[in-house]
Each structure stands twice: as structure tokens, then as C-alpha cells.
DSSP file (Angstrom, degrees, kcal/mol; ACC not computed):
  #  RESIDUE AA STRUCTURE BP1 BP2  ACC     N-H-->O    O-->H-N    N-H-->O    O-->H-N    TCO  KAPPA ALPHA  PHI   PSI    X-CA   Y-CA   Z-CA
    1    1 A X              0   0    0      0, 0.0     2,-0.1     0, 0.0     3,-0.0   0.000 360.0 360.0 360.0 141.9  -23.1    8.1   -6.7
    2    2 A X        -     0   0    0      1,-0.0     2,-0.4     3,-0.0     0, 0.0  -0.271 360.0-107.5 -80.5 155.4  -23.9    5.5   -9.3
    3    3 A X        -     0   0    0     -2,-0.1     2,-0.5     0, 0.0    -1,-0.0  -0.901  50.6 -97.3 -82.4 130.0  -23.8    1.7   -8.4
    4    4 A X        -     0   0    0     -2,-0.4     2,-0.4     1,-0.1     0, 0.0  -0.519  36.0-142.6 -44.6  84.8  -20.9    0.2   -9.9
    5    5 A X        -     0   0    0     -2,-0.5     2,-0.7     1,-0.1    -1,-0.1  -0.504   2.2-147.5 -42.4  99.8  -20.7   -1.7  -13.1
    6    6 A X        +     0   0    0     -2,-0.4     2,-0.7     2,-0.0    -1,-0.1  -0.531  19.7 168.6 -83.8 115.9  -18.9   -4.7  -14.6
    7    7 A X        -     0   0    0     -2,-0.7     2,-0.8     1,-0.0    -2,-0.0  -0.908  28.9-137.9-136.3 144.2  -18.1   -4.9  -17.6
    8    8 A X        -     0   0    0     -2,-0.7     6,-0.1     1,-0.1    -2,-0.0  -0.358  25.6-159.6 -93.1  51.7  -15.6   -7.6  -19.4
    9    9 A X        -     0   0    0     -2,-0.8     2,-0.4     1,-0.2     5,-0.1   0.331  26.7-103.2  20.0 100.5  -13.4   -5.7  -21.9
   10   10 A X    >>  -     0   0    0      1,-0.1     3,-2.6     3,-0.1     4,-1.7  -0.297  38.1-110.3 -47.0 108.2  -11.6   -7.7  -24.8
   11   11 A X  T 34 S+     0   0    0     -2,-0.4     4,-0.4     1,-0.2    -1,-0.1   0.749 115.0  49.7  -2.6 -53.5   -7.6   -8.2  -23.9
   12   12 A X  T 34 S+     0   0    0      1,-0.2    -1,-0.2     2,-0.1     4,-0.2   0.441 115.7  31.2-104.9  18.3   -6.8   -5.7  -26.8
   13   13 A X  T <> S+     0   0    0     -3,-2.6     4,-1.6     2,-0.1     5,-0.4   0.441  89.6  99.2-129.7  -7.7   -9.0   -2.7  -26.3
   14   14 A X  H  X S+     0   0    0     -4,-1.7     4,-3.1     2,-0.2     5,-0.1   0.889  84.6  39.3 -42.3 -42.6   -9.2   -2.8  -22.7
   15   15 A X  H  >>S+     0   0    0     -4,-0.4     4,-1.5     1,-0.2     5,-0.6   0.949 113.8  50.9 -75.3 -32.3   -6.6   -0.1  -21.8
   16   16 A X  H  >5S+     0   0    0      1,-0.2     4,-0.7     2,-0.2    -1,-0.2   0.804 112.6  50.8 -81.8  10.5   -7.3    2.3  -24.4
   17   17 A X  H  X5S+     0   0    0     -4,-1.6     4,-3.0     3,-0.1     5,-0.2   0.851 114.7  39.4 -73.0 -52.3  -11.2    2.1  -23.3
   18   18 A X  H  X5S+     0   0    0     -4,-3.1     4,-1.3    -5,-0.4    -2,-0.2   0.607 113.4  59.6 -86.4  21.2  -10.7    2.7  -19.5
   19   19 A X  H  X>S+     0   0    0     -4,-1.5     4,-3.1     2,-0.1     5,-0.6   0.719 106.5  50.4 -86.8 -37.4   -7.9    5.5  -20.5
   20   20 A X  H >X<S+     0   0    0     -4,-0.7     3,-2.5    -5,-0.6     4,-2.1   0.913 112.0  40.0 -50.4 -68.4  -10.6    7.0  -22.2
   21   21 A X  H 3X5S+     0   0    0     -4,-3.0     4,-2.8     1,-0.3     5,-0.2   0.878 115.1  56.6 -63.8 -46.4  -13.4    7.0  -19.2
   22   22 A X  H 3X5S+     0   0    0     -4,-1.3     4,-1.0    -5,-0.2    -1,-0.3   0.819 105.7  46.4 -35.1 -46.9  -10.6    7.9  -16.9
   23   23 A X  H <X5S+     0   0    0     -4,-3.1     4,-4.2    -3,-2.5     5,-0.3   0.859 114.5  51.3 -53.5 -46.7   -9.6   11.2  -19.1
   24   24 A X  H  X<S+     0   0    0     -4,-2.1     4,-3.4    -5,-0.6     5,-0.3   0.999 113.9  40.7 -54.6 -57.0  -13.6   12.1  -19.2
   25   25 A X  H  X S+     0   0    0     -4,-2.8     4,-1.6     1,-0.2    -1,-0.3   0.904 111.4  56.7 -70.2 -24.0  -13.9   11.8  -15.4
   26   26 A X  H  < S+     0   0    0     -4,-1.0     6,-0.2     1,-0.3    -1,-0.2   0.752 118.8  40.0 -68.8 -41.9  -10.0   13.9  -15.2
   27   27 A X  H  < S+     0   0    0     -4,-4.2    -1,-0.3    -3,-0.2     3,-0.2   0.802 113.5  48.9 -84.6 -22.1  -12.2   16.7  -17.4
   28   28 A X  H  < S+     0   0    0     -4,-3.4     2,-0.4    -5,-0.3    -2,-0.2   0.846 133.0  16.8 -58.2 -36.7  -15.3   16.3  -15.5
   29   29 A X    ><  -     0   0    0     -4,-1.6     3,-0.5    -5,-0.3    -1,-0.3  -0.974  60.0-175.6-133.9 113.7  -13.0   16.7  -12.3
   30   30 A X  T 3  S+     0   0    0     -2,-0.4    -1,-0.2    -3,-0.2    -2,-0.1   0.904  84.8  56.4 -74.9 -50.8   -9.8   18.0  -12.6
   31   31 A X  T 3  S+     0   0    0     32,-0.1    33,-0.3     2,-0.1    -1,-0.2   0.135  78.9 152.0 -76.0   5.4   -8.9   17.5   -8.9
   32   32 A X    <   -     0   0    0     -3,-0.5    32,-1.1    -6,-0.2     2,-0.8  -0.132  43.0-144.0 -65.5 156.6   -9.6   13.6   -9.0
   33   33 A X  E     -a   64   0A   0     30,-0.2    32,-0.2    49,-0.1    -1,-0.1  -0.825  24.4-166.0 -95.1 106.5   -8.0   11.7   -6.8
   34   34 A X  E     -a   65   0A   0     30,-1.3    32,-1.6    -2,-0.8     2,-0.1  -0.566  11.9-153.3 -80.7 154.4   -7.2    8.3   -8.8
   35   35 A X        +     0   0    0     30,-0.2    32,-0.1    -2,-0.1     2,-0.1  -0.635  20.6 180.0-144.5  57.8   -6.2    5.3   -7.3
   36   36 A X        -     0   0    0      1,-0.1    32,-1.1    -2,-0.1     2,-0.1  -0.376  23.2-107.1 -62.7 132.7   -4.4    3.5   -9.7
   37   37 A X        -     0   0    0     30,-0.2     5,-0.2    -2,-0.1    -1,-0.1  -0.267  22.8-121.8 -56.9 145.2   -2.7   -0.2   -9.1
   38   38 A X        +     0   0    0     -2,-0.1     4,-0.4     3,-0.1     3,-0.1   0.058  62.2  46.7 -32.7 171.0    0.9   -1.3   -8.8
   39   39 A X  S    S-     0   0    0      1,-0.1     3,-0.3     2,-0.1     4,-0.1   0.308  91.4 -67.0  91.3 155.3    2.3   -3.5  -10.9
   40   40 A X  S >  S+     0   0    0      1,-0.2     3,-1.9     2,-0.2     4,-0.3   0.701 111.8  76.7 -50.4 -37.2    3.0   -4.9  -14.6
   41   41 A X  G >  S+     0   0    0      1,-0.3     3,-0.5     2,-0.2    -1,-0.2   0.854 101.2  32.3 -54.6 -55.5   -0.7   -5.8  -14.8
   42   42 A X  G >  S+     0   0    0     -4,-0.4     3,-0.7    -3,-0.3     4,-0.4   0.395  86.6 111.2 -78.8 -16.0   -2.1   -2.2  -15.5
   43   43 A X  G X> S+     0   0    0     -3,-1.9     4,-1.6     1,-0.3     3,-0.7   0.633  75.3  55.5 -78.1 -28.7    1.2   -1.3  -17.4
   44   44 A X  H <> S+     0   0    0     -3,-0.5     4,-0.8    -4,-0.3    -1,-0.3   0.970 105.3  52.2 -38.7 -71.3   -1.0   -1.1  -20.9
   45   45 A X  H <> S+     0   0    0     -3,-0.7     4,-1.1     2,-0.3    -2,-0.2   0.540 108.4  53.9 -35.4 -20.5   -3.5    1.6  -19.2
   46   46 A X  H <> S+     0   0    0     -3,-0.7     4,-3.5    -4,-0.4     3,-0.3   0.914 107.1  49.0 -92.5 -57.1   -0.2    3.5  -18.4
   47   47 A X  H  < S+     0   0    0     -4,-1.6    -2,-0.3     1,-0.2    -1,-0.2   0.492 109.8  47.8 -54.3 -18.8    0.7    3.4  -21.9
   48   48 A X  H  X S+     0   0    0     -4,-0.8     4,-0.6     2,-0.1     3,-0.3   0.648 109.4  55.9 -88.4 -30.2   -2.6    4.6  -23.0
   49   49 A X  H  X S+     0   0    0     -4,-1.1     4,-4.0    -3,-0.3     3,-0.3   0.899 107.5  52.6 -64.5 -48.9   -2.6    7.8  -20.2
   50   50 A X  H  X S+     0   0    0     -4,-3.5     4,-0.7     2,-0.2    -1,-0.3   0.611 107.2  45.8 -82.9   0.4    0.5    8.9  -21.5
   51   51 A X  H  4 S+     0   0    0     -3,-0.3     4,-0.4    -5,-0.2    -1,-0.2   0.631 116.3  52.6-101.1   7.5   -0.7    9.1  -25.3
   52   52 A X  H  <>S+     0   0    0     -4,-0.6     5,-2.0    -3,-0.3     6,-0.8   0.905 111.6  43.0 -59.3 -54.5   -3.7   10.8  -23.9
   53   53 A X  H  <5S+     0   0    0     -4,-4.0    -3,-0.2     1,-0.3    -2,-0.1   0.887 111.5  53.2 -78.4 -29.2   -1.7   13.0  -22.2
   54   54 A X  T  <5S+     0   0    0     -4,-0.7    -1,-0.3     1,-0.3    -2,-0.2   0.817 111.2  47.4 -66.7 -33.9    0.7   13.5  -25.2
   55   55 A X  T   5S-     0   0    0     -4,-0.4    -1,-0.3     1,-0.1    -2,-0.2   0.652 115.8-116.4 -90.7  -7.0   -2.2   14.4  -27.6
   56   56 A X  T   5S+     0   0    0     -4,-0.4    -3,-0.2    -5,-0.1    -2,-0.1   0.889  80.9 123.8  92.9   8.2   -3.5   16.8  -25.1
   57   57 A X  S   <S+     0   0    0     -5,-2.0     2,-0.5     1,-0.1    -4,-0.2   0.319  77.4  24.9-108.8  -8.7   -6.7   14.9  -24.6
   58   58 A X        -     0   0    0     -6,-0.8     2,-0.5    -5,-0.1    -1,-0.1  -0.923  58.0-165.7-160.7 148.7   -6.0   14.7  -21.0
   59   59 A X        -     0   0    0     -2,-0.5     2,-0.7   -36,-0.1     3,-0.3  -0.794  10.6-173.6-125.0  96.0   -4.0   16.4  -17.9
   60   60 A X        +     0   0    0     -2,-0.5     3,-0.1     1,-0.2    -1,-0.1  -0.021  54.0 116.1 -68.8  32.4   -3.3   14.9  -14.6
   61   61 A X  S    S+     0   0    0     -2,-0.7    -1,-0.2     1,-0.2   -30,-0.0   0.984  86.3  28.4 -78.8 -65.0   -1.7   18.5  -13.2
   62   62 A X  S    S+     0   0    0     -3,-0.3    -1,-0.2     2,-0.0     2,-0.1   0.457 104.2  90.6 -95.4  23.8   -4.4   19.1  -10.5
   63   63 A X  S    S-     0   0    0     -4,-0.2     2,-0.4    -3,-0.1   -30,-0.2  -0.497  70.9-137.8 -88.3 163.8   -5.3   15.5   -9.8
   64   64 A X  E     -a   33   0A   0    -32,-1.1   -30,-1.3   -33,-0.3     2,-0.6  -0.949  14.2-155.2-128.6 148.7   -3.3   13.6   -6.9
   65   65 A X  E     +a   34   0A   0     -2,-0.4     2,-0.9   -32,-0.2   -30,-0.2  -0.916  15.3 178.5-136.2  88.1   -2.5   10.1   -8.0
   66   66 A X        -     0   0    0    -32,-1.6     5,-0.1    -2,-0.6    -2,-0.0  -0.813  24.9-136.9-108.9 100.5   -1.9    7.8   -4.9
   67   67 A X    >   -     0   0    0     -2,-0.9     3,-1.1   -32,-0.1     4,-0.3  -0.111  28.7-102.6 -44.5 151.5   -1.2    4.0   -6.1
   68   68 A X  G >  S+     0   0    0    -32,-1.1     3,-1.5     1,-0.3     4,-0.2   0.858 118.5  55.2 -32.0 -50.5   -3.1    1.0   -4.0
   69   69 A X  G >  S+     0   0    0      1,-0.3     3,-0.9     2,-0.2    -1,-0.3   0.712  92.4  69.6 -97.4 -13.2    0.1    0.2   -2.0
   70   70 A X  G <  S+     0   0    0     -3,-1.1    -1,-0.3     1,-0.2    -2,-0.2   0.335  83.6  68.7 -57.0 -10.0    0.7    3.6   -0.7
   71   71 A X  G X   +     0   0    0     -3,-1.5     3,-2.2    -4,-0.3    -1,-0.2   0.819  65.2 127.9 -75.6 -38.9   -2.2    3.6    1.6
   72   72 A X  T <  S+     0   0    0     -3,-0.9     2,-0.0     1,-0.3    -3,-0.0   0.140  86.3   2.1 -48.1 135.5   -0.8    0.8    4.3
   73   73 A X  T 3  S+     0   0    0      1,-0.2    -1,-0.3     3,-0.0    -2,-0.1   0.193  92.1 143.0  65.4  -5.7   -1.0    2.2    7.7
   74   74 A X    <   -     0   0    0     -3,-2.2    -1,-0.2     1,-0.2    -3,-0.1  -0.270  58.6-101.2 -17.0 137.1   -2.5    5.6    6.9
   75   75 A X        -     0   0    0      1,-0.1    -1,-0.2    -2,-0.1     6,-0.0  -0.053  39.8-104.3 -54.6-175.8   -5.0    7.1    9.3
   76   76 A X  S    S+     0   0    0      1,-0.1    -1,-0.1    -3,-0.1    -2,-0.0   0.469 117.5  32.5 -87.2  -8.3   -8.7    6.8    8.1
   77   77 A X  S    S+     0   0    0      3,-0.0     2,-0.4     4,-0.0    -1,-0.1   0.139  81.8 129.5-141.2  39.5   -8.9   10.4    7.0
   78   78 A X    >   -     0   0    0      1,-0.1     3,-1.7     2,-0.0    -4,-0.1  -0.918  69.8-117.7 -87.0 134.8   -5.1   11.6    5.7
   79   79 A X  T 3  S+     0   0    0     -2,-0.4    -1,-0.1     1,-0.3    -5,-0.0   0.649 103.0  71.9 -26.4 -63.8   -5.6   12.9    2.9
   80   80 A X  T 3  S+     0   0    0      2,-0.1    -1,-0.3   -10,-0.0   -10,-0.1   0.407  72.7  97.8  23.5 -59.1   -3.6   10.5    1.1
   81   81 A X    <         0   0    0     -3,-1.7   -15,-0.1     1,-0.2    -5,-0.0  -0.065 360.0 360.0 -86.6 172.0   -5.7    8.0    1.4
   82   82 A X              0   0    0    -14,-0.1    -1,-0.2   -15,-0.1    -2,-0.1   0.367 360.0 360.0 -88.1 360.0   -8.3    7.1   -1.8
């Protein structure tokens, strides 16, 4: 595993940039589990996965997709969890 990277993304290219790297790791990994947020904030990114998925450039079928808030009060190792 890599150490983690910040990088500060312009307001109007932000989503469709991390829709991209999401889709890469989605082909890298079919099975990822993503752990996307709730909320209005992310609602751009959402909008950029679905015209990924529309063109065919990306598939969430064998991935599990557990939002942030969905975790509370899960053991530490159900599956579930991110």
C-alpha cells in the first residue's frame, strides 16, 4: 500500500477527475469495496460515476458500495464495514 496523497483539485474538474481514478481502481479491482460519503457535497462525483457508467467506461456490478454512515455500530470485522 502506497502512502496517501493530497492533492487540491480546481471546484470544476474535481468530480470528473476522482470519477476517473475511481473507475481505474473499479477495473483494476472489480470487487472494490468503496466507501463513498453521504450527502449533497459529493453529489457532482455521483454525477460523473453515472456518465462513466453510461458510457461503459465503468461497472460497479461486483463491487459493494457501503456509504460512511452505514458503518455506526458494526462489529470490527462485518463485512460491511470499509
Amino acid at each position: 500500500m502506497t502512502d496517501p496523497a493530497i492533492e487540491i483539485l480546481p471546484a470544476a474538474t474535481w468530480p470528473d477527475r476522482v470519477a476517473r481514478r475511481l473507475a481505474e481502481r473499479l477495473r483494476a479491482e472489480p470487487a472494490l469495496r468503496p466507501c463513498p460519503p453521504p450527502g449533497e457535497t459529493p453529489a457532482p462525483l455521483y454525477a460523473s460515476l453515472v456518465r462513466l457508467a453510461g458510457a461503459g467506461e465503468v461497472s460497479f456490478g461486483a463491487a459493494t458500495v457501503v456509504l460512511l454512515d452505514e458503518y455506526v455500530g458494526l462489529d470490527a470485522d462485518d463485512p460491511a464495514r470499509c
